[in-house]
C-alpha positions in Angstrom: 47.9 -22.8 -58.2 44.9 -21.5 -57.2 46.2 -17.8 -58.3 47.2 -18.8 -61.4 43.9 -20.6 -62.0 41.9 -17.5 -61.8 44.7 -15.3 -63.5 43.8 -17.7 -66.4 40.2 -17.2 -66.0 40.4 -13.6 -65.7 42.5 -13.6 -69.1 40.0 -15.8 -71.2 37.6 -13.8 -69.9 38.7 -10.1 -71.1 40.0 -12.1 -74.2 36.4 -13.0 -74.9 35.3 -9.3 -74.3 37.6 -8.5 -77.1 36.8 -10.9 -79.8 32.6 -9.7 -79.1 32.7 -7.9 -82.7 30.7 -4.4 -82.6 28.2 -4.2 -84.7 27.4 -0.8 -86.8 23.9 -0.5 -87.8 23.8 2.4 -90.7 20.1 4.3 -91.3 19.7 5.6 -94.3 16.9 7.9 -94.3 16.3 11.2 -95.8 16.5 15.2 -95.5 16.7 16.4 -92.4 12.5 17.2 -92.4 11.6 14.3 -93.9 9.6 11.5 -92.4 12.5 9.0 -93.0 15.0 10.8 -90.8 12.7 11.5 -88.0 11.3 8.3 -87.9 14.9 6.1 -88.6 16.6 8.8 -85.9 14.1 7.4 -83.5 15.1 3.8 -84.4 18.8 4.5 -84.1 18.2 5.8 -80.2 16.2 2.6 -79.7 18.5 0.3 -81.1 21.6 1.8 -79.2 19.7 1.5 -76.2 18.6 -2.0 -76.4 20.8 -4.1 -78.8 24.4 -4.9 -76.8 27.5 -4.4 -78.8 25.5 -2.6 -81.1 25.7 0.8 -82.2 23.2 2.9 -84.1 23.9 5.8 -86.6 21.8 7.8 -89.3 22.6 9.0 -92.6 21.0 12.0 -94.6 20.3 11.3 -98.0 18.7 12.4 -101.1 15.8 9.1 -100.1 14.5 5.8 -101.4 16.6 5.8 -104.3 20.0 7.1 -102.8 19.4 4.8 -99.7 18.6 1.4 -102.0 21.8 2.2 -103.4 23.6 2.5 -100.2 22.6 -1.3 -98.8 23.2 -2.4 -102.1 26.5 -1.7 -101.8 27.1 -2.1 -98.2 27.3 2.1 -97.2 23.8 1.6 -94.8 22.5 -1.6 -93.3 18.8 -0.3 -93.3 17.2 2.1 -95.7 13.6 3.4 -96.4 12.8 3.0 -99.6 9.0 3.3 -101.6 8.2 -0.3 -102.7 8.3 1.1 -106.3 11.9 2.1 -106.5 12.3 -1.1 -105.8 11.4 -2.3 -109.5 13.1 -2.1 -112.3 12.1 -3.8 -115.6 9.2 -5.6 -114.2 11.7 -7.6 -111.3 12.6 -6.7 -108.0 16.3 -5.4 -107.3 18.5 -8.2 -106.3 19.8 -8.7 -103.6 17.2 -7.0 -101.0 14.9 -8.0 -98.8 12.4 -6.1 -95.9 12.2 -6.0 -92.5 9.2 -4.7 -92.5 6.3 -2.6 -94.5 5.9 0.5 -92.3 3.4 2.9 -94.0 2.3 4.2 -97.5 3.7 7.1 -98.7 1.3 10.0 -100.7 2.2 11.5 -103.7 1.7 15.2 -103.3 1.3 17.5 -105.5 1.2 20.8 -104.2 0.2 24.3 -105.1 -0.4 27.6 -103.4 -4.3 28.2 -103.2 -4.5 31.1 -105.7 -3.2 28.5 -108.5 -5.0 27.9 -111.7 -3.6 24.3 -111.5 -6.5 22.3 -110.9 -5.9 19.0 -112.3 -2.0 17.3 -113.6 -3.1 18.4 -117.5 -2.3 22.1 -115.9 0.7 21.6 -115.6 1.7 22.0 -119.0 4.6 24.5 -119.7 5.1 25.0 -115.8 7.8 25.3 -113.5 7.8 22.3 -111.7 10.0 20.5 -109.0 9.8 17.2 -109.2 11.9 15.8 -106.1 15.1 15.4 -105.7 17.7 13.3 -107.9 17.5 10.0 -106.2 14.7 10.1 -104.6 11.4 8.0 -104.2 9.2 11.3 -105.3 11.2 11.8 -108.5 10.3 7.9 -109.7 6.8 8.3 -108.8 6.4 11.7 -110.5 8.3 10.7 -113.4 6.3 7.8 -113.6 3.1 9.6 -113.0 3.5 12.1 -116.1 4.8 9.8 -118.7 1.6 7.7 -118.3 0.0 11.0 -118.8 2.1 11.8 -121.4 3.7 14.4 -120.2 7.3 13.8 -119.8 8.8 17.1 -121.6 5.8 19.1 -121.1 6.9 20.6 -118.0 9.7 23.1 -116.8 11.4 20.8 -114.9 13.2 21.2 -111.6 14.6 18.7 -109.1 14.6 20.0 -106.1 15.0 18.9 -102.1 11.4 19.3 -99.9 13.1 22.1 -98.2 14.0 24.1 -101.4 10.7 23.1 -103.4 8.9 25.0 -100.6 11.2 27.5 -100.3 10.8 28.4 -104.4 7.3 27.9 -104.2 6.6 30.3 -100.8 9.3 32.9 -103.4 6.7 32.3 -106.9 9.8 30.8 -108.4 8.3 27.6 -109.4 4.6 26.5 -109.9 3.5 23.5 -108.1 6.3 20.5 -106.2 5.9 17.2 -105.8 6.6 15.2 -103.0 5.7 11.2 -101.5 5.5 11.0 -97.7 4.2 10.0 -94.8 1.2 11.8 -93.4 1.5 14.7 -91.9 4.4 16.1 -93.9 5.5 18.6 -91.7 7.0 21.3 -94.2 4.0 21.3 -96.2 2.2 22.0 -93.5 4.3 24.5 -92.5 4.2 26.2 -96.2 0.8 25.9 -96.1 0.2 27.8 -92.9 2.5 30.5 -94.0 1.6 31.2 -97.8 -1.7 29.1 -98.5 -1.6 26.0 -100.3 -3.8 23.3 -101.7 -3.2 19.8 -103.2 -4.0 18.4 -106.5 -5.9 15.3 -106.9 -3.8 12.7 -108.6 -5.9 9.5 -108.2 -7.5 9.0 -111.3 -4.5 8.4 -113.1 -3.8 4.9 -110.3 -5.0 2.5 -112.9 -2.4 3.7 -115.5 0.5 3.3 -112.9 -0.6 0.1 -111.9 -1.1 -1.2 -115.7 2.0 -0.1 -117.4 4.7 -0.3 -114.0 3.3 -1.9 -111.0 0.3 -3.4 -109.0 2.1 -1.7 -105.9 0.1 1.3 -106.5 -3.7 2.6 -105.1 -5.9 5.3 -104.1 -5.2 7.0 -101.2 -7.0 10.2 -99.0 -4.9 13.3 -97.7 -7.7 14.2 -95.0 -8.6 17.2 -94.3 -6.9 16.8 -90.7 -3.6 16.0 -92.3 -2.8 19.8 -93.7 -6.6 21.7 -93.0 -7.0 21.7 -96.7 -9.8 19.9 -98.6 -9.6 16.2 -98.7 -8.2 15.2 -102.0 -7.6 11.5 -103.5 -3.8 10.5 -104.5 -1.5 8.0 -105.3 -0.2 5.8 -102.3 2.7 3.8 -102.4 3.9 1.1 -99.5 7.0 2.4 -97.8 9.3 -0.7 -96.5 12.3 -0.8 -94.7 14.9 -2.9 -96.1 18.2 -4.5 -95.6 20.6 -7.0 -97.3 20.2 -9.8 -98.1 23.3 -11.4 -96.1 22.5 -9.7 -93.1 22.6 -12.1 -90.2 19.2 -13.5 -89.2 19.6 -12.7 -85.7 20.5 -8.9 -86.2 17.5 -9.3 -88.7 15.4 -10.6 -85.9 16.5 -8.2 -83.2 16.3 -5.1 -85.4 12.4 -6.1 -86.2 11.4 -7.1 -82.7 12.5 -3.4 -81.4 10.5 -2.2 -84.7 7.1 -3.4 -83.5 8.0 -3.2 -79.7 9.0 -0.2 -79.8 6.3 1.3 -82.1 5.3 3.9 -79.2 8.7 5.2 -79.1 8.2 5.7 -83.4 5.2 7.2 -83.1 5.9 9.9 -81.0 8.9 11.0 -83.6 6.9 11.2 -86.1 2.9 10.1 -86.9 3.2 7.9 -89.8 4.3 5.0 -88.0 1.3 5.3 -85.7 0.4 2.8 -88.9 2.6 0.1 -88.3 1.4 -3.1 -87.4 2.0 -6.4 -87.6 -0.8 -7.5 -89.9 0.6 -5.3 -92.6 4.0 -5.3 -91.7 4.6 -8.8 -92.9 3.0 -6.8 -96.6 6.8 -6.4 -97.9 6.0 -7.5 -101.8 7.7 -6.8 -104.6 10.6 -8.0 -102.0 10.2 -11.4 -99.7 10.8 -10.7 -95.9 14.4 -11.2 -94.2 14.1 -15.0 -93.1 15.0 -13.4 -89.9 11.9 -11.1 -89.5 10.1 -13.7 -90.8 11.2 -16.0 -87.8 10.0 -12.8 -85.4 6.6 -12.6 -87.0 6.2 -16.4 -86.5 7.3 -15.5 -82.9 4.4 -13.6 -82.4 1.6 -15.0 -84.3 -1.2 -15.5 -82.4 
């Protein structure tokens, strides 16, 4: 009896072990050098390491755009996104909601140092990359030179980070665009190599935040950023953000090893030196995953 007993036990046991679903945690992120995927590769070590029956993985894509689309439809559980992808139309995607706000992107626009371009006017009848298709860089350029009214003035090019620096250390195009995190390590690579400056952008903020969104300010690239002169530019929040129907407690988990774990982030890559949990909980135009929220009410002191 006895035997039999703990036979039964034994067999409830490794049934229960079964039935313990797996979960798959999907990082959508970015090119290989951008911000994104060093900051959401360091996230998917943490999270393997720390969440049981959980397992971490991270996707390449083209950015915010590309990866809003992906949770949308269920391809990534988590994606970085610029909070002004996020709008369409004057509403907030449906649907989506943040974990957290993690740092503000800058708009660069860059130029090597022997350029004429001087302000966004001068870049009439230029060849210009503006980012590439579906990402958060293409949106906010786009954006910035309509209100400029320059949509058609330009030679247009979408291109990756990698091959707008690429044709602009070859003289194949003119100036590139791209939103990041500071430092962004291929322009400061580029910049090292050929010579580069950036163009300030921040007097055109008021236009962006009257005709699309209030998500918009002024931000500094500082001279430490890229050893180039500080300029002013347009800054955008950069959230992290997750269906809807996720489950609160994965929710709650996932943003407790966020602001834990911050160290860990940091050292990947510098921009999420800035997270913190008085800004974090910053997630408009989305509301915060109930289960965040419960963690931020956790620690509230």
């Amino acid at each position: 009896m006895a035997i039999a007993g703990l036979t039964l036990l034994l067999m409830v046991t490794a049934c229960s072990q079964e039935e313990t679903p797996e979960r798959e945690v999907r990082i959508a992120t970015g090119s290989p050098t951008a911000v994104y995927y060093a900051i959401g590769t360091a996230l998917s070590k943490i999270i393997d390491a720390e969440l049981p029956n959980t397992t971490a993985s991270v996707l390449p894509t083209a950015a915010s755009a590309e990866n809003l689309e992906m949770v949308a439809q269920g391809r990534a559980e988590i994606g970085f996104t610029q909070a002004d992808v996020l709008v369409t139309g004057g509403e907030p995607k449906p649907g989506l909601v943040a974990l957290a706000r993690v740092y503000d992107d800058l708009l660069h626009l860059v130029v090597r140092a022997d350029s004429k371009i001087l302000e966004l006017a001068d870049l009439r009848n230029k060849r210009v990359s503006v980012g590439a298709r579906g990402s958060g860089t293409t949106v906010t350029a786009d954006r910035l030179l309509s209100v400029a009214g320059m949509p058609q003035a330009i030679q247009r090019r979408e291109l990756s980070l990698d091959d707008s620096i690429s044709a602009l250390r070859n003289r194949e195009i003119d100036a590139f665009f791209f939103s990041g995190g500071l430092p962004v390590s291929g322009i400061k690579q580029v910049s090292a190599e050929v010579g580069t400056r950036l163009v300030d952008l921040s007097a055109w903020v008021g236009e962006l935040r009257r005709v699309y969104s209030d998500v918009y300010v002024v931000r500094d690239v500082p001279m430490s950023a890229y050893s180039m002169t500080t300029v002013a530019t347009v800054a955008v929040p950069n959230l992290l953000v997750v269906a809807a129907t996720m489950p609160d407690d994965l929710a709650y988990d996932l943003t407790r090893l966020l602001m834990e774990r911050r160290g860990a982030l940091a050292a990947a890559h510098p921009a999420a030196e800035r997270l913190d949990l008085r800004t974090a909980i910053a997630t408009l135009p989305v509301s915060l995953h109930p289960g965040a929220a419960r963690y931020y009410r956790s620690v509230k002191p």
